[in-house]
C-alpha positions, 0 to 999 in steps of 0.5 A, a space after each residue: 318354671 314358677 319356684 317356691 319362695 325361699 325360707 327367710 333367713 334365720 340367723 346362722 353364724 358359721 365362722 369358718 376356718 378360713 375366717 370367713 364371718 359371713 351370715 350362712 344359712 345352710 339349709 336355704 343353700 340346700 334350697 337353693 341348690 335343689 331349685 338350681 337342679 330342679 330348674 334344669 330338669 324341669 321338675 315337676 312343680 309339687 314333686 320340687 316343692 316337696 322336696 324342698 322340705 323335711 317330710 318331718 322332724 322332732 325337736 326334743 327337750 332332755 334334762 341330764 343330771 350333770 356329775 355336780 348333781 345338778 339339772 341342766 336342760 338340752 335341746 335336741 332335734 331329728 330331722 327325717 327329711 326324705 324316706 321315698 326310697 327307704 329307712 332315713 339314715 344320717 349322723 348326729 351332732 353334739 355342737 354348742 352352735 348346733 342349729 335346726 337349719 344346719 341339721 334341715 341341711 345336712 338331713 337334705 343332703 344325705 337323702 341325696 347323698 344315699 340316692 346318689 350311691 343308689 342305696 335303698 335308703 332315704 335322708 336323715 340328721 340328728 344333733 344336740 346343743 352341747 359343748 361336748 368338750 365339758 362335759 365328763 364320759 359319765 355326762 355324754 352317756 346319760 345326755 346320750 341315752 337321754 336322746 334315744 329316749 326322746 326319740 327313740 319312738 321315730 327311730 328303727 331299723 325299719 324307719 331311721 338309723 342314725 350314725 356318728 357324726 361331729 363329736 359323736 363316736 363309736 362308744 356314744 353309738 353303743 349306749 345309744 344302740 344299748 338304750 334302745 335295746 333296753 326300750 324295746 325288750 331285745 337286742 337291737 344291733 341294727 338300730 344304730 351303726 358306726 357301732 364298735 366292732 364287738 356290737 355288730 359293728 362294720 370292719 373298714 367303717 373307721 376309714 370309709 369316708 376317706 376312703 371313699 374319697 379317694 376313690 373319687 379322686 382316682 376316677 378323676 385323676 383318670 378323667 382328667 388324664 392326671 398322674 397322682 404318683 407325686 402330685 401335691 395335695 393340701 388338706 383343709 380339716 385334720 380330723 378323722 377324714 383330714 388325717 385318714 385322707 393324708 394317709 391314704 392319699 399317700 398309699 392309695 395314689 402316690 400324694 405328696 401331701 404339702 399342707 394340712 391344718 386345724 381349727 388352730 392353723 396350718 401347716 407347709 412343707 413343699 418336700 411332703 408331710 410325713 401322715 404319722 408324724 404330723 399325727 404324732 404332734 398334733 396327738 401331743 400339742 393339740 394341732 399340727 401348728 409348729 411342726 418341725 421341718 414346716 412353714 406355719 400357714 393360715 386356713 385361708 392361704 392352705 385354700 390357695 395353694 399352688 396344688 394339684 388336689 385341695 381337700 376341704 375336710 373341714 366345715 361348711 361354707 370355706 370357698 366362697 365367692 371371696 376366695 374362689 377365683 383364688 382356688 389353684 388346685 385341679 380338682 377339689 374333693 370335699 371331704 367335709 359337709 358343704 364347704 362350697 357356696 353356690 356362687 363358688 360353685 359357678 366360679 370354680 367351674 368357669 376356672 376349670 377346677 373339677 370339684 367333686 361334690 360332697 354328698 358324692 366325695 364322702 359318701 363312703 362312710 353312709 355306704 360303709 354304714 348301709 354294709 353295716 345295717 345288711 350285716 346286722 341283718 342277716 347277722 353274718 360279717 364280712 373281712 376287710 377285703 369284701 369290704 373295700 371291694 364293694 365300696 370302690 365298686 359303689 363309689 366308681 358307679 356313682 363318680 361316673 353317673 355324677 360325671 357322665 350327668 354333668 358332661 351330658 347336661 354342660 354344668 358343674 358337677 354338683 349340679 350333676 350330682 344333684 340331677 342323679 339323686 333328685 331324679 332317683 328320689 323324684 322317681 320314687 315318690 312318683 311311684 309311691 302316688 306321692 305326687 
């Protein structure tokens, strides 16, 4: 089949914690993974070429009186990439290295990432230029609302609902949802979650994706015939998922978890870290670098171990065709948004290493997000138990589509992954006389 040509490169540096400093760009590997799906279906040519773009975006220009009194100007984009199958749903970004390609990506993979999970909603990101970490809580808020303000005209329950996202958090998405309450006149819970609990948040939103990952990696472990009462993992990222994924690994499957790092280093103990612990000292030094008891490791040699389940929770672009032949972990469940280059991706399946891919491994936080949007609805809120039930329910039915796909088809399981939710959208837009 004929396909589109590719976007032209533009520059994306993604220096990653491997110490990679190859030039990525994300959204053409996005491209690239869909024409790679695509060509295996057999898709239809003008259902291929739409999907292969942003249906539209808005990029934005906010000045923010800083607390010095004076201006200074960010830049800002949404991307609404796909809306076929409902309301666009996705995070927003506040990075100094934030890129419209990163945010294209990202938009793409979460119209895939709903659509796997068989949520009736489509795909979005949003992000801002900005280094976060300089900036005052005074500062965030007003550079926050100054967001809403921009686009807030595309924003909605009806139309896009945004999330939290890199170095957003709750308290950011209550004056987010607080001016755009204040734009339309009323409240307006459902315009935004990942909201604090006493704004119409959702209980069990804190842990979900790590949560849900766990899930994938016990309907593997099944597959595969692995007992994970004291199997090895080492973690890539210790963040919110990285550390949520360290103790739930531990009280959810029996993980002896050896190995986890930061953006400053890692750390090894072949006898098992302690989760608490380890967040203890990172909480008080600023990275689990030079904790008691451990061996100081590099990102890139954490990737290596000898481990029964590696978790990337980190960054884009971290098993790439230099070190994926490295890889000695059985399955590799990707916490974090794209760690895998498509030419790892095929290195790692003919090594027999199961991955299970991102936009399905850590779709637990959109799902527990779309609970969110059903609760704020019709204004009733669930406990923490009906919670955690659905979830597993809605991440047990995807990890085995995702499976049955890639077994059906003898291919990676990404490519699996892509199959399922490139033919729920395809099937959507054809309905709708899109195509």
């Amino acid at each position: 089949m004929k396909k589109e040509p590719l976007l032209e490169t533009v520059e994306h540096h993604a220096v990653g914690l491997s110490g990679t400093a190859k030039e990525y760009n994300p959204f053409l590997i996005a491209q690239r993974q869909l024409d790679e799906a695509a060509e295996i279906m057999g898709l239809d040519p003008a259902v291929h070429h739409l999907l292969r773009w942003p249906m539209r975006e808005l990029h934005v220009t906010m000045p923010v009186r800083m607390d010095d009194g004076t201006v200074k100007i960010f830049h800002g984009f949404r991307v609404q990439y796909n809306d076929a199958r409902g309301p666009t749903k996705g995070g927003i970004r506040y990075h100094p290295e934030e890129t419209i390609d990163t945010v294209r990506a990202l938009a793409a993979w979460m119209t895939w990432k709903t659509a796997v999970m068989d949520l009736p909603l489509g795909g979005g990101k949003g992000g801002i230029v900005c280094n976060p970490k300089e900036m005052s809580r005074g500062e965030l808020e007003r550079l926050s609302r100054a967001y809403i303000r921009a686009v807030g005209r595309i924003l909605g329950e009806e139309m896009d609902v945004p999330a939290p996202d890199v170095y957003t958090d709750a308290q950011i998405m209550a004056w987010m949802m607080d001016e755009y309450s204040i734009m339309r006149g009323y409240n307006v819970p459902g315009v935004i979650t990942g909201k604090p609990l006493p704004l119409g948040g959702s209980k069990g939103r804190n842990d979900a994706t790590a949560r849900g990952g766990m899930y994938c990696i016990r309907e593997a472990a099944k597959v595969l015939g692995i007992d994970t009462q004291g199997a090895t993992a080492a973690i890539q990222g210790y963040g919110n998922a990285g550390q949520f994924a360290h103790i739930l690994g531990q009280e959810l499957l029996g993980l002896k978890v050896v190995a986890v790092s930061d953006s400053k280093g890692g750390i090894y103990n072949p006898d098992g870290l302690d989760p608490k612990e380890v967040i203890a000292h990172k909480d008080k030094t600023g990275s689990v670098v030079n904790f008691p008891g451990a061996k100081n490791i590099t990102n890139a040699e954490l990737l290596e171990l000898p481990v029964t389940v590696l978790i990337p929770a980190a960054m884009e672009n971290q098993i790439t065709e230099a070190n994926a032949g490295n890889i000695k972990a059985r399955i590799v469940a990707e916490l974090a948004n794209g760690p895998t280059t498509p030419e790892a991706d095929r290195i790692l399946y003919a090594n027999g290493v199961y991955v299970i891919p991102d936009f399905l491994c850590n779709a637990g936080g959109v799902t527990v997000s779309y609970f969110e949007q059903v609760q704020n609805a019709y204004d009733y809120y669930w406990d923490l138990e009906t919670v955690h039930e659905r979830l597993d329910k809605k991440m047990t039915a995807a990890f085995h589509a995702v499976h049955q796909t890639a077994q059906e088809y003898k291919i990676h399981n990404r490519m699996g992954a892509y199959i399922v939710a490139v033919s729920r959208v395809a099937e959507a837009c054809r309905l709708r006389g899109w195509v």
